[in-house]
N, C-alpha and C positions, 0 to 999 in steps of 0.2 A: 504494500500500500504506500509505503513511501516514497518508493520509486514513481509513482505515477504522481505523488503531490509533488517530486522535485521535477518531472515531466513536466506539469501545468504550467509551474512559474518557469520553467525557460520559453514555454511558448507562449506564455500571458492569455490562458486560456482561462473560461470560468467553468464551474461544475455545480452541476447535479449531484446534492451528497444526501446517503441516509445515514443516520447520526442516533447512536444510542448515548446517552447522558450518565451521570454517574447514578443515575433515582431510576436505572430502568428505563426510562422515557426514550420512544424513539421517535424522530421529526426527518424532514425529506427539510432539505435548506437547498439554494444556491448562494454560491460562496465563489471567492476571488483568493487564491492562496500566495501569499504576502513572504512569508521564514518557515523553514521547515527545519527543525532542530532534530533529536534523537528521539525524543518521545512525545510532540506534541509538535503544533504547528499556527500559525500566527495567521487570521483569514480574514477579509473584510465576506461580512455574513450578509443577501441581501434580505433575508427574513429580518433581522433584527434591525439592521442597518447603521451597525456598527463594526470595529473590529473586534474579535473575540479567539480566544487559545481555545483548540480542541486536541483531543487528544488521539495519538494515531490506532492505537488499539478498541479505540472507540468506535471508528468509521466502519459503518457495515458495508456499501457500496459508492464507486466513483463513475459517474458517469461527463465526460466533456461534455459541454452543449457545442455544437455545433449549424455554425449560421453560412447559410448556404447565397453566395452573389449570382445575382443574374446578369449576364452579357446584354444591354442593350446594343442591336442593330440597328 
């Protein structure tokens, strides 16, 4: 999992993340990953809309969004 949060920030992508909490709680966020340390990682959250630490054993699923350009002719 960390390889793909150090993937993100080299290509300044955002993600689709599901996220279990320390209380159980699991929430679907999109996030912007900012520092990725050894056990936790530093993200602008657009749920909350703040920046906030998560932690990497925490992340259940990483999905990129991906936005597709169209060629005007």
């Amino acid at each position: 999992m960390r390889n793909k949060l150090l993937k993100s920030v080299e290509r300044n992508q955002v993600l689709d993340m599901i996220y279990m909490a320390k209380d159980d709680v699991i929430s679907k966020r999109r996030i912007k990953v900012l520092q990725v340390g050894e056990v936790s990682f530093r993200a602008f959250c657009y749920l909350r809309g703040s920046k906030r630490t998560f932690t990497i054993d925490n992340v259940l699923a990483l999905v990129p969004i991906v936005t597709k350009e169209r060629a005007i002719i």
